[in-house]
DRENZALO-887282 format. One record per residue: residue number from 1; x, y, z of N, C-alpha, C, O in turn. Coordinates in steps of 0.001 Angstrom, whole numbers, plus 500000, padded with zeros to 6 digits. Layout:
> NUM:X:Y:Z:X:Y:Z:X:Y:Z:X:Y:Z
...
END
This chain:
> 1:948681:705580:320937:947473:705717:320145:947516:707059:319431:948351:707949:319594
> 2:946701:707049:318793:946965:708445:317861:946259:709653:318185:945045:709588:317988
> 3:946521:710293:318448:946035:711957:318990:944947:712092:318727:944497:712136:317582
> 4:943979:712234:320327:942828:712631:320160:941834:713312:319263:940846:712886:318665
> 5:942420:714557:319355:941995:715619:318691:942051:715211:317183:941666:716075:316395
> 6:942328:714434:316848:942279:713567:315403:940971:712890:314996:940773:711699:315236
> 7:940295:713486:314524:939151:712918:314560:938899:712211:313079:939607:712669:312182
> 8:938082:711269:312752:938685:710422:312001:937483:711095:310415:936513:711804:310684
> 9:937678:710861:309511:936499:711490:308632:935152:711300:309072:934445:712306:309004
> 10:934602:710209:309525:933178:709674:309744:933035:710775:310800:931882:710883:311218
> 11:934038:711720:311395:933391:712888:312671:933151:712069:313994:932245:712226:314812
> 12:934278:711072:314005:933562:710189:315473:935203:710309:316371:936224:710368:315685
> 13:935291:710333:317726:936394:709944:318179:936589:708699:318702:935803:708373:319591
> 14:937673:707697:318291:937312:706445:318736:938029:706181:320454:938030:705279:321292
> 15:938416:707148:320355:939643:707339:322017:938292:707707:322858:938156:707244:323991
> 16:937418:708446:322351:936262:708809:323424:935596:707635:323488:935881:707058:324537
> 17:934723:706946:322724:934228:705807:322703:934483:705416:323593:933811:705352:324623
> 18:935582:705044:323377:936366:703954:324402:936200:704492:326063:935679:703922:327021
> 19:936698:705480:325985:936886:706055:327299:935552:706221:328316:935451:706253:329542
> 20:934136:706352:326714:933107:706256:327586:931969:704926:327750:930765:704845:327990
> 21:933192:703863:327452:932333:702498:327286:932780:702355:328671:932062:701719:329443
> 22:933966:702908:329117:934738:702463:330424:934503:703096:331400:934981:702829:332503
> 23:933763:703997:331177:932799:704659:332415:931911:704482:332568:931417:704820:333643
> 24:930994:703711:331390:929433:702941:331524:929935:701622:332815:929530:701640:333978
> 25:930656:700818:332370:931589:700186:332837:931400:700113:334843:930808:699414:335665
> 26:932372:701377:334839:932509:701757:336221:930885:702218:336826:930432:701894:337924
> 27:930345:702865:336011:929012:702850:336689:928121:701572:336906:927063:701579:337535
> 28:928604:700636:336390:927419:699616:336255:928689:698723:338246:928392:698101:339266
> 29:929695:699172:337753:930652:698634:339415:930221:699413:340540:930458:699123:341713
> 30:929614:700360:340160:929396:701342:341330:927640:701090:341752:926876:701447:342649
> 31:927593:700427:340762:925902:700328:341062:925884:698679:341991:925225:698420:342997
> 32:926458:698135:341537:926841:696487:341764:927435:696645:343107:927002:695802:343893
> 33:928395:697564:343669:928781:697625:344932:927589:698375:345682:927468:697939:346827
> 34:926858:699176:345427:925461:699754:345919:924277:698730:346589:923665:698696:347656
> 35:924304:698035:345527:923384:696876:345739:923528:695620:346872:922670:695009:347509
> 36:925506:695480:346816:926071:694402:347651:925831:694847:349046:925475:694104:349960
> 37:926215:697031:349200:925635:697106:350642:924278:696943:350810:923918:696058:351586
> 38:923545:697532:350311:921891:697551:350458:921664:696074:351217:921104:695896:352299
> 39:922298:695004:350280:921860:693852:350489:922429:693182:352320:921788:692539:353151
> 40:923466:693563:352339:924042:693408:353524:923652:694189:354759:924150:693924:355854
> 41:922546:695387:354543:922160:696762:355699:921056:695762:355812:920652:695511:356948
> 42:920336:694964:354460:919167:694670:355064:919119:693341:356034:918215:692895:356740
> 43:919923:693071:355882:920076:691477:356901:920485:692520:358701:920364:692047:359831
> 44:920812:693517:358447:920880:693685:360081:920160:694917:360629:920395:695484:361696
> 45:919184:695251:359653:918211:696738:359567:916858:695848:359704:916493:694967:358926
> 46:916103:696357:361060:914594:695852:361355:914126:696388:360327:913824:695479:359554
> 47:913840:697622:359782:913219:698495:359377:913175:698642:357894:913819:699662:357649
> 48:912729:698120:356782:913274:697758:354980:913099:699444:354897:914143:700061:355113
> 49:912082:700128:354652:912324:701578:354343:913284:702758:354754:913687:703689:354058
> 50:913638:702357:356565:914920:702917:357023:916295:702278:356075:916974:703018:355363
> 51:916444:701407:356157:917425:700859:355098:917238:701197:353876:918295:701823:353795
> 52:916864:701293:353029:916441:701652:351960:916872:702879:351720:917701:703072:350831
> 53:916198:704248:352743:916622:705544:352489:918024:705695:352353:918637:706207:351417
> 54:918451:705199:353375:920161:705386:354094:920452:705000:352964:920480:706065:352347
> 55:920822:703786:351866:921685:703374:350740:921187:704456:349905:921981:705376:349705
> 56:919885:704543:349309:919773:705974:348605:920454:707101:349123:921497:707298:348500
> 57:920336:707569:349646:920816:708937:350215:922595:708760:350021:923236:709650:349462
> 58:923344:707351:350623:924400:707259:350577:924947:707426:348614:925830:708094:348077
> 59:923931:706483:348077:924270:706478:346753:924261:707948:346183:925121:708262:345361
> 60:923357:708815:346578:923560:710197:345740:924428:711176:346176:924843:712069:345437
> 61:924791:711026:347606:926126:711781:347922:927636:711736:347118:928517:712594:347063
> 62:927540:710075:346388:928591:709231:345838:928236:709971:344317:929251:710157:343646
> 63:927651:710174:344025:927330:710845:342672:926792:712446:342709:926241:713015:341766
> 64:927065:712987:343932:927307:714331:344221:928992:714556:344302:929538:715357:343543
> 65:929464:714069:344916:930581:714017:344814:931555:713822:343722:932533:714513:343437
> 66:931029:712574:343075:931910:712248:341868:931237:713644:340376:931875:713916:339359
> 67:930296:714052:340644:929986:715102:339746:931231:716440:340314:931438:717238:339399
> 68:931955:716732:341498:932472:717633:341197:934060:717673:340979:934813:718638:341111
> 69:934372:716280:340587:935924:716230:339912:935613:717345:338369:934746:717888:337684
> 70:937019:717131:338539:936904:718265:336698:937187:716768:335513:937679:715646:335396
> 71:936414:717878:334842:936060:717534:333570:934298:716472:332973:933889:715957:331932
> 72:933675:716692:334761:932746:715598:334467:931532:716297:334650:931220:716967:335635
> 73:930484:715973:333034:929606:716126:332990:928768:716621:333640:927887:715815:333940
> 74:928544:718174:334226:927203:718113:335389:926038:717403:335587:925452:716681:336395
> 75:925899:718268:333766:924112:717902:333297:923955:716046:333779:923187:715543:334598
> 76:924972:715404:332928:924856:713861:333069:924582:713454:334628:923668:712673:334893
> 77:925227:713890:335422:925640:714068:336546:924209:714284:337797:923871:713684:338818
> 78:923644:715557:336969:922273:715899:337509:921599:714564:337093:921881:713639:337855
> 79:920888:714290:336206:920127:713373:335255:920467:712311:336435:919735:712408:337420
> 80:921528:711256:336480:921596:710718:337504:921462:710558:338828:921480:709474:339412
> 81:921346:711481:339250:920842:711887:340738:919094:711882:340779:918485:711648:341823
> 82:918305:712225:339269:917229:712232:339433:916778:710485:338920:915558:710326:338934
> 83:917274:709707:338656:917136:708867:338376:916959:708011:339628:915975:707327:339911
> 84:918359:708205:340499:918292:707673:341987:917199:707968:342428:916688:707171:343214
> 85:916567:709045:342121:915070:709368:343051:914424:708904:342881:913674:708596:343807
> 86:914144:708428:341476:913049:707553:341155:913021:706848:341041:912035:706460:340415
> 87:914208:705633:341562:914088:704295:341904:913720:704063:343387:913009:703198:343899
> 88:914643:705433:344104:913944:705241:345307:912590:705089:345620:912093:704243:346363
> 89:911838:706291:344771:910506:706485:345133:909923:704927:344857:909151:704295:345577
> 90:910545:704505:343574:909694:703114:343461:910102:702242:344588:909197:702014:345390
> 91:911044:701800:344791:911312:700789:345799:910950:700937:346764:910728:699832:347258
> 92:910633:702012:347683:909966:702422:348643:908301:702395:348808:907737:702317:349900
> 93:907478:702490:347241:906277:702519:347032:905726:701221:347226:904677:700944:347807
> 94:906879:700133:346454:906871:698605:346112:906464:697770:347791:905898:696698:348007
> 95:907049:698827:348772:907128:698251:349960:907491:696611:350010:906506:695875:350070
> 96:908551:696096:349994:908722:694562:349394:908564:694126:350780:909009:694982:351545
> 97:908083:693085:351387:908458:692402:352724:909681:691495:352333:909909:690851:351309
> 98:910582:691712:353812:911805:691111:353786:911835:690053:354645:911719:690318:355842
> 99:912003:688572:354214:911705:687369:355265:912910:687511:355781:913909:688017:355270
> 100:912712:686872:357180:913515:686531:358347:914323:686165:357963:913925:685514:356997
> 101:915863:686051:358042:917308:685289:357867:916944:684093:358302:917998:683493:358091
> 102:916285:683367:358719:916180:681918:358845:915364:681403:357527:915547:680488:356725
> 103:914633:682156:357642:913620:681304:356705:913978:680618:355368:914440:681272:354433
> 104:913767:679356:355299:914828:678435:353935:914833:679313:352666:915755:679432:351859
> 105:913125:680147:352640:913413:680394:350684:914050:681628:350942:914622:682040:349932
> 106:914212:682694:352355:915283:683652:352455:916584:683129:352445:917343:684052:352150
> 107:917019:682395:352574:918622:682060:352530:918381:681018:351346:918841:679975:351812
> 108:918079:680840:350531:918090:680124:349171:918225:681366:348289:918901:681278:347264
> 109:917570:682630:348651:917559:683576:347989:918573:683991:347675:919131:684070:346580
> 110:918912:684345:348899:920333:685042:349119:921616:684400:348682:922615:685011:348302
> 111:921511:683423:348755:922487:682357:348132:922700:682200:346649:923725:681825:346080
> 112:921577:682544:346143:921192:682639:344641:922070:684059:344441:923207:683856:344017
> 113:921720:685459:344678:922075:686626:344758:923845:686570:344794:924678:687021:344009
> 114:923945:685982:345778:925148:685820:345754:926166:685472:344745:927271:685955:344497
> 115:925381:684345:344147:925709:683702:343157:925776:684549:341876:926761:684717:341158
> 116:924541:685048:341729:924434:685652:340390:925740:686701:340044:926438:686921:339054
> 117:925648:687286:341634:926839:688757:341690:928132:688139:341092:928547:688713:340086
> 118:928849:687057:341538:930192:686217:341068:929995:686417:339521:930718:687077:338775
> 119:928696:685603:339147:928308:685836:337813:928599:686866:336795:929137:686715:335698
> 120:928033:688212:337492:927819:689291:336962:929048:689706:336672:929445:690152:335596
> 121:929803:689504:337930:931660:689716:337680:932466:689122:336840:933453:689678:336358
> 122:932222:688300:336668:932858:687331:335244:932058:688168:334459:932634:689255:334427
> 123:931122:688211:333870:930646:688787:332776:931040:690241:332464:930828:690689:331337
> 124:931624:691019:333457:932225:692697:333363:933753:692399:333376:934465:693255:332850
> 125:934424:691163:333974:935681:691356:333451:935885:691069:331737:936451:691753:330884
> 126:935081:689598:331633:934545:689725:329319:934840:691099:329094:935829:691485:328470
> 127:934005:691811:329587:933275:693116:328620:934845:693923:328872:935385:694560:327968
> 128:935381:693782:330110:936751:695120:330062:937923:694368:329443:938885:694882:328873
> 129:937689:693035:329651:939215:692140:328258:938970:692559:327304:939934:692723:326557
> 130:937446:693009:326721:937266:693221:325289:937741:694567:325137:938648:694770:324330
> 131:937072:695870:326047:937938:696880:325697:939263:696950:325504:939850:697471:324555
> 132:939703:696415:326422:941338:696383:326372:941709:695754:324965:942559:696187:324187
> 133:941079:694891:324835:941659:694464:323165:941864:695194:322135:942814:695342:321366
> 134:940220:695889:322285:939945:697120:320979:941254:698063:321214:942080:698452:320389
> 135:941194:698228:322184:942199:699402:322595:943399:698755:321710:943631:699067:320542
> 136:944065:697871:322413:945100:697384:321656:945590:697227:320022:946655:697358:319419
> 137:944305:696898:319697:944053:697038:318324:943924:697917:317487:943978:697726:316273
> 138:943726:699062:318076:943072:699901:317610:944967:701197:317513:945267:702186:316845
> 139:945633:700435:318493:946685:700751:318411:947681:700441:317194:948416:701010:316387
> 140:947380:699587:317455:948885:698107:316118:948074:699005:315377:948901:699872:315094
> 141:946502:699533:314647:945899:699917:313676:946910:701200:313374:947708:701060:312447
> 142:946907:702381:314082:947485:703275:314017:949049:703554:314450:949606:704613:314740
> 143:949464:702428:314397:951170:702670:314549:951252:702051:312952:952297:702153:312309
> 144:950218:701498:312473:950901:700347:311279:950077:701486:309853:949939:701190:308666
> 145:949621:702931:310652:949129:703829:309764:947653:703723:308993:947343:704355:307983
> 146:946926:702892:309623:945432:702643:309610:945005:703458:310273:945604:704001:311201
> 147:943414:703778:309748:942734:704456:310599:941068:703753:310368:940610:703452:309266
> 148:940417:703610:311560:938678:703184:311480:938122:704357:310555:938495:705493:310846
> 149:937285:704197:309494:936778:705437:308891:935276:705521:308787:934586:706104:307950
> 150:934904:704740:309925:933103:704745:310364:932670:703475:311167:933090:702330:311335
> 151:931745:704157:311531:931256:703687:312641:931137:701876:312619:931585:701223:313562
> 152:930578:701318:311600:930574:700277:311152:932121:699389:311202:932264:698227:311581
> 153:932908:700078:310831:934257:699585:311345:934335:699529:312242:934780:698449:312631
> 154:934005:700545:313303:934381:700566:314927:933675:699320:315296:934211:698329:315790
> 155:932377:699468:314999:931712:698264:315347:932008:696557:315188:932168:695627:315979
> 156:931989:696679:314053:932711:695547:313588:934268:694919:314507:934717:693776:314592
> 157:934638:695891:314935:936115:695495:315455:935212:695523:316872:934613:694450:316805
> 158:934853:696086:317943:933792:696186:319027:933544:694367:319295:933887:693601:320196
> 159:932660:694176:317809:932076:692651:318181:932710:691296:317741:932200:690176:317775
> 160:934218:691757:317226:935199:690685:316782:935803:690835:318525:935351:689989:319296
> 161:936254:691313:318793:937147:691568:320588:935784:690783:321509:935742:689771:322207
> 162:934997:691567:321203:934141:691094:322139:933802:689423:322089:933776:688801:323150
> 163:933525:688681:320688:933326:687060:320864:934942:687108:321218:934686:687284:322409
> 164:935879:687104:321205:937213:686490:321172:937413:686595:323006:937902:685684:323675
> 165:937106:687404:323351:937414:687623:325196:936133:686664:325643:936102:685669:326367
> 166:935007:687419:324864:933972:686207:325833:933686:684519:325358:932938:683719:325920
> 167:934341:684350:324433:934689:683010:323613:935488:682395:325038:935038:681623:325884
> 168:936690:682976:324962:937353:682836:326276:936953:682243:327196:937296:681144:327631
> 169:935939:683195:327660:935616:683222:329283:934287:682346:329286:933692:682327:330363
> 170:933792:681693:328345:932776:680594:328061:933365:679214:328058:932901:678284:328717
> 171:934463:679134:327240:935209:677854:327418:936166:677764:329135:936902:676806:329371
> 172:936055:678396:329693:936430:678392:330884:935840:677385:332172:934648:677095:332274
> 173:936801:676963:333033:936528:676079:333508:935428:676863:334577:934324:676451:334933
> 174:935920:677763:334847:935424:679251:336259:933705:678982:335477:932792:678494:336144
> 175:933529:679386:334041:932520:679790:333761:931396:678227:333855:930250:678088:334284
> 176:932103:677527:333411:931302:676115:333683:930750:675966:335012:929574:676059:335364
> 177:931586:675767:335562:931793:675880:337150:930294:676673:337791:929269:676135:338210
> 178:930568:677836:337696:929584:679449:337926:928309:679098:337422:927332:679272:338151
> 179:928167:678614:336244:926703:678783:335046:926127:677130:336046:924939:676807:336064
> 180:927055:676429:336664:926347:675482:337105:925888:675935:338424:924664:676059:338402
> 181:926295:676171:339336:926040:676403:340813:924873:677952:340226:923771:677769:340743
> 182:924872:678496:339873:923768:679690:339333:922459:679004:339445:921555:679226:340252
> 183:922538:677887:338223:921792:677128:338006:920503:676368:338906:919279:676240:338891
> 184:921588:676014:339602:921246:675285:340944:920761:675799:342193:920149:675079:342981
> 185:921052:677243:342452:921268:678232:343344:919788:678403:343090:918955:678134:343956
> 186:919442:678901:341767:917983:678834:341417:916986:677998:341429:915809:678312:341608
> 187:917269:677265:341304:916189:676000:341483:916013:675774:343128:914859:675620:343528
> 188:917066:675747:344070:916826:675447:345362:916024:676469:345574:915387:675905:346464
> 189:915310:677946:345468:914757:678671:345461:913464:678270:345424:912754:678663:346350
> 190:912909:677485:344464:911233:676958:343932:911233:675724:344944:911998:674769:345085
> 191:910018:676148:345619:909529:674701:346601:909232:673591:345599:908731:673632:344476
> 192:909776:672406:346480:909684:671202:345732:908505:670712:345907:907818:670890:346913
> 193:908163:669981:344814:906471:669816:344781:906576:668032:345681:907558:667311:345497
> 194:905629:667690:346416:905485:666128:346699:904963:665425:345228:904184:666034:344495
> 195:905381:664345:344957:905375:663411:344166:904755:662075:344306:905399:661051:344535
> 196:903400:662142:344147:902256:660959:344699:902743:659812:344588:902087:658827:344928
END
C-alpha cells in the first residue's frame, strides 16, 4: 500500500480510516464477548447487581489495561471508561428481575440471545470481508498509480465492498438458515394466545 505519511490532497489518510474502522470493529468484539460473560455469570449468580458489578468492574480493568499499550489514545481511552460507568449506573438503577432458568419465557429468551449473537457474528465477519476488500483495492489502486482524492471516493468504494461481501453473505445458505431460526427463536418468546 502506499506510504502512510502520504496523505492524499482531500487531507484525509485512507490507511488510518481503515485501521480505525478495524478497531471500531474489535471494540464492538470486545463488547459482544462482555455481554456473552455477563450473560453466562447471570445464570449461576443469585444476586443480578453482584453480577452486574463484577462484569463492569472486569470490563474497565480490560480497557485500563488496553489504554496502556503504546500508541493508544488515552483521552479516547478515558472517555470509555466513563461511558462503562454510565451504563453501569443505568443497568444497576434499571434493577431488571432475572427469571429462574426453568422458567419457559427464560429459556426461550435465552435461546433467542443466543441466536441473535451467531447472528451478530455473521454480520461482523460482512463488515471485516468488506474491509479487507477496500484494503485490497485500495491496493491494485495504488500499485496501478491511482490515488482516492476525497472523501466521496473513499466512500463510494466503502459501499461498493460493502454490498459485494454482504451480497455474499445474504445469498448464503448459513444466512438463510440463521435469519430463519432468529425468526423463530423470537416468536417462541410471545405467549401463545388460546384460539376460541
Amino acid at each position: 500500500m502506499a506510504d502512510p505519511s502520504d496523505a492524499s490532497p482531500a487531507g484525509f489518510d485512507a490507511e488510518l480510516l481503515l485501521k480505525q474502522a478495524r478497531a471500531y470493529l474489535a471494540f464492538g468484539k470486545q463488547i459482544h464477548q462482555f455481554t456473552d460473560r455477563f450473560q453466562d455469570s447471570l445464570e449461576q449468580e443469585a444476586d443480578w447487581k453482584t453480577a452486574a458489578r463484577r462484569q463492569f468492574e472486569q470490563f474497565k480493568d480490560a480497557i485500563t489495561q488496553s489504554s496502556e499499550a503504546p500508541g493508544v489514545n488515552t483521552d479516547l481511552a478515558r472517555l470509555s471508561t466513563i461511558m462503562v460507568d454510565a451504563w453501569q449506573q443505568t443497568a444497576l438503577t434499571l434493577q431488571l428481575p432475572i427469571p429462574a432458568p426453568t422458567d419457559r419465557n427464560s429459556s426461550a429468551w435465552l435461546a433467542y440471545q443466543q441466536t441473535q449473537r451467531q447472528y451478530f457474528d455473521l454480520l461482523q465477519q460482512a463488515a471485516s470481508a468488506a474491509l479487507d476488500l477496500m484494503e485490497q483495492r485500495l491496493q491494485e489502486q495504488a500499485t496501478a498509480g491511482e490515488t482516492i482524492n476525497s472523501l466521496r471516493e473513499l466512500y463510494n468504494l466503502w459501499v461498493a465492498c460493502n454490498e459485494q461481501t454482504y451480497g455474499r453473505m445474504l445469498r448464503s445458505a448459513e444466512y438463510s438458515e440463521l435469519s430463519g431460526r432468529l425468526l423463530n427463536a423470537l416468536l417462541v418468546c410471545y405467549p401463545r394466545r388460546e384460539t376460541a
